[in-house]
Each structure stands twice: as structure tokens, then as C-alpha cells.
N, C-alpha and C positions, 0 to 999 in steps of 0.2 A: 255561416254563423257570425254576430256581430259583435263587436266588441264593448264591452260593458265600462260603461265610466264610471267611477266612484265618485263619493260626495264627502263631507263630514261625517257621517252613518259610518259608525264602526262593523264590515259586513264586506265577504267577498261571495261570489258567484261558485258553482260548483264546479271543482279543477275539472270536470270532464267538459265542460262550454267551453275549453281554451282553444285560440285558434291552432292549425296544424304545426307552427313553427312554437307552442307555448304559451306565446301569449295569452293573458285572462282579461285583464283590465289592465285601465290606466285610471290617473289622478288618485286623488286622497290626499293625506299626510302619510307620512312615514314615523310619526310618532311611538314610541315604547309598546304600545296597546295594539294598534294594527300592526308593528313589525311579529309581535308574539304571537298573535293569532293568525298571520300570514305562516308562519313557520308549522306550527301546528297544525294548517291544515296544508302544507306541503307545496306553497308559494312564496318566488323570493324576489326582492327588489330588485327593479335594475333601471335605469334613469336616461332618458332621450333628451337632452337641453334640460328644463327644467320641469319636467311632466315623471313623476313616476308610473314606469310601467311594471304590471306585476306579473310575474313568470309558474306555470307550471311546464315542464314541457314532456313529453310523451317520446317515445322512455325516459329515462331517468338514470345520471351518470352516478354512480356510488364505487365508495369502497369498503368491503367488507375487513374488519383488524387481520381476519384470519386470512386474508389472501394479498395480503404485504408483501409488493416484492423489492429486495434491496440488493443491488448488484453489487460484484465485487466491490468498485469504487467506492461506491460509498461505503461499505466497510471498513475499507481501509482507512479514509476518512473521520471515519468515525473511530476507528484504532489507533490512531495517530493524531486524537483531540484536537483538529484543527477548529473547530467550535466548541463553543461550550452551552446548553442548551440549557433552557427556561421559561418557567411558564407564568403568564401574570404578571411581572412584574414588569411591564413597559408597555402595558395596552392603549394609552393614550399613542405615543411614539409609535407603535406597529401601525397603528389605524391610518394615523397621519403620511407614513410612508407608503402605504398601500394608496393613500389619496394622492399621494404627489409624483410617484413613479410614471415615466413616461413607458407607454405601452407600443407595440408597434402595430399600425396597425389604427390606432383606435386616438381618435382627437379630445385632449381633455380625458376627463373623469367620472364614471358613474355613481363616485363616492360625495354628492354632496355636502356643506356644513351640517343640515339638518338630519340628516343619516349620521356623518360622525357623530354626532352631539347627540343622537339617540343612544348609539352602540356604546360611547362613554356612560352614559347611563344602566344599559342594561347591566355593561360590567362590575359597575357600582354595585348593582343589583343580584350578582353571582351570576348572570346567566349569560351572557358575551367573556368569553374566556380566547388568549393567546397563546402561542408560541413561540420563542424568541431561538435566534441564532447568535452569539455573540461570538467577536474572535478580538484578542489583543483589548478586551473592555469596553469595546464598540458595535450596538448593536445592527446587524449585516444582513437578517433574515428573520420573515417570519411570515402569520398568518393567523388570523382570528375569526371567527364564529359565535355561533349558540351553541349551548349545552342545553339536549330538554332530555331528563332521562338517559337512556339507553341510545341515545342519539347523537351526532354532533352536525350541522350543519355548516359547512364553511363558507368563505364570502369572499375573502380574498389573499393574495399573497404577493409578499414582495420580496427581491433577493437584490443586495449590493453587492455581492461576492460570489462568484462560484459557488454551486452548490448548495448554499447559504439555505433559500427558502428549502430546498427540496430534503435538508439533512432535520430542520425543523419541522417538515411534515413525518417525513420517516421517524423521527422520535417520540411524535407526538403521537402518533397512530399507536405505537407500540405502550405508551403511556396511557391511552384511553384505553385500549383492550385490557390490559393490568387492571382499569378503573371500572368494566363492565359494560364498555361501550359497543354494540351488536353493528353500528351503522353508520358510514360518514356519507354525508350528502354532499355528492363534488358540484353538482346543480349541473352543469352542461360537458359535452367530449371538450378535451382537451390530450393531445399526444401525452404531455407530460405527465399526468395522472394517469393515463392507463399505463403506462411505462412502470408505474408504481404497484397496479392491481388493479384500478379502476375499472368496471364496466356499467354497460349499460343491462336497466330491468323496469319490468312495465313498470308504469304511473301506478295501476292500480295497486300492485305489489311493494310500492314506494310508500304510498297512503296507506297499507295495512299495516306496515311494518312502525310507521312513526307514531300512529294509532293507539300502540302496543304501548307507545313511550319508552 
């Protein structure tokens, strides 16, 4: 199966043509219009030098609010206000830090200008929403996404501090469930998130579910 290049044409391939590792296409923009219809039909950015590559991949890593798990530590953690946590108010500052953290493992960034400068937009827009971690007035963790619905897609996370991102996902998760939210999209395995509840469930069952909205 070959891999489909985009154009200017606002328009992606159907996620079942993606190749075995997810892959669908490459090129486009990454613009506000393709980023939401990339979301909604259950494909997400991710960037090779300066080529957007676009992702479904087969399963699909999620967490469900109801199957959140918080170990003792962070409990206590969280009992002992070492953070103080919040939402929206420092989206521009989370993005930015998710863009500048050094990752191990991985050279540079998948988070472009023109991506940031989208997500600033969408959040303009109510629909790119964060999470912050703050300790002593200094923000130390977090992690933002889209909101569509009954859904929440995430994108990225960044931690200055112990525990920092992970106390801002646990609060967050527990904040969208409160708010109605059935689904979080963690897009690929990661140890840390399934530590949390993470698993993996078909594509197709991923595509029905965000369907639903």
C-alpha cells in the first residue's frame, strides 16, 4: 500500500489505507481546518524535518476517565499540595514548553512554529484546551490538546519537576470525566500512560467512538 501525499485540497485518505506502523500521508499545511478535520476523522500530526506526516495507527492507545489509575504517591502528592493545578490559563507557555523540552531519544521537535501558531488559534477558539502544574507560582507541568465533544485528544506533555506533568494529567482526566468526557486519545504506547490506565483498542472501535462525538 503506498503512501498518499497531500496538496492544498483540504482532504485526507481513508484511516484504513494507512500503512502497518500508522502512517496515512504526508505534506499539506497544518493549518486550523485541516488540523480539525484530521482530528475528527481520527488522525494526528507528527512532523519528519519539515514535511508533515499524518498518523492513524492501528490500535489505538486511549484512556478511558473511568479506568484512572493513581498510585499511592501521587496521592499523597496531591494531599500534601505540592502543586496547584489549572486549566487555560497559560496555553500559550504550556505549548511553548512542550516545543522546547529536550526529549531523550528523539533530535529537535515535532512541534513546529506553524503547529504552535495553529494550536494558539484553535485555543482562541475554545477548542485546544490545557493543563497546568504550578508549584511556589512557577509553571512546572502540563499538557494540552483538543476538546471535540465527548472527547479529548492529547498532543503533548511536558514536566520540569517530579511528577509535575503526570499530577496535571491525573487531575485533568478526573476534571473531564466531572465534565462528560467518555475518551482520551493518548495517540501511541507509551509505559507512562499505561501506568496511568492507558490501553490499547482497534482503530475501528477508536473511529466509532469519536464518531459519536
Amino acid at each position: 500500500m503506498s503512501l498518499y501525499a497531500l496538496n492544498d485540497q483540504l482532504w485526507f485518505p481513508p484511516v484504513q489505507d494507512a500503512l502497518e506502523d500508522g502512517l496515512l500521508a504526508m505534506g499539506g499545511d497544518v493549518g486550523i481546518d485541516r488540523l480539525l478535520l484530521a482530528y475528527k476523522s481520527g488522525i494526528f500530526p507528527w512532523y519528519d524535518g519539515d514535511i508533515p506526516l499524518w498518523w492513524s495507527p492501528d490500535p489505538r492507545f486511549v484512556l478511558f476517565p473511568d479506568e484512572l489509575k493513581e498510585s499511592k504517591s501521587m496521592k499523597a502528592i496531591e494531599k500534601k499540595q505540592v502543586f496547584q493545578f489549572r486549566t487555560n490559563t497559560a496555553f500559550a507557555d504550556v505549548i511553548r514548553n512542550c516545543k522546547l523540552l529536550a526529549r531523550k531519544g528523539q533530535d529537535g521537535t515535532w512541534i513546529t512554529d506553524e503547529l504552535e501558531a495553529s494550536f494558539n488559534e484553535l485555543h482562541r477558539m475554545g477548542v485546544a484546551h490545557c493543563a497546568e502544574a504550578w508549584h511556589e507560582g512557577i509553571l512546572v507541568g502540563g499538557l494540552y490538546g483538543i476538546r471535540m465533544g465527548h472527547c479529548f485528544f492529547g498532543e503533548s506533555m511536558f514536566s520540569k519537576h517530579s511528577n509535575a506533568s503526570k499530577f496535571a494529567f491525573i487531575q485533568y482526566v478526573k476534571l473531564l470525566k466531572q465534565e462528560g468526557v467518555q475518551l482520551i486519545d493518548c495517540q501511541v504506547y507509551t509505559e507512562h500512560l499505561e501506568s496511568l490506565g492507558a490501553r490499547m483498542i482497534p482503530r475501528k472501535d477508536f473511529i466509532q467512538r469519536i464518531s459519536k462525538g
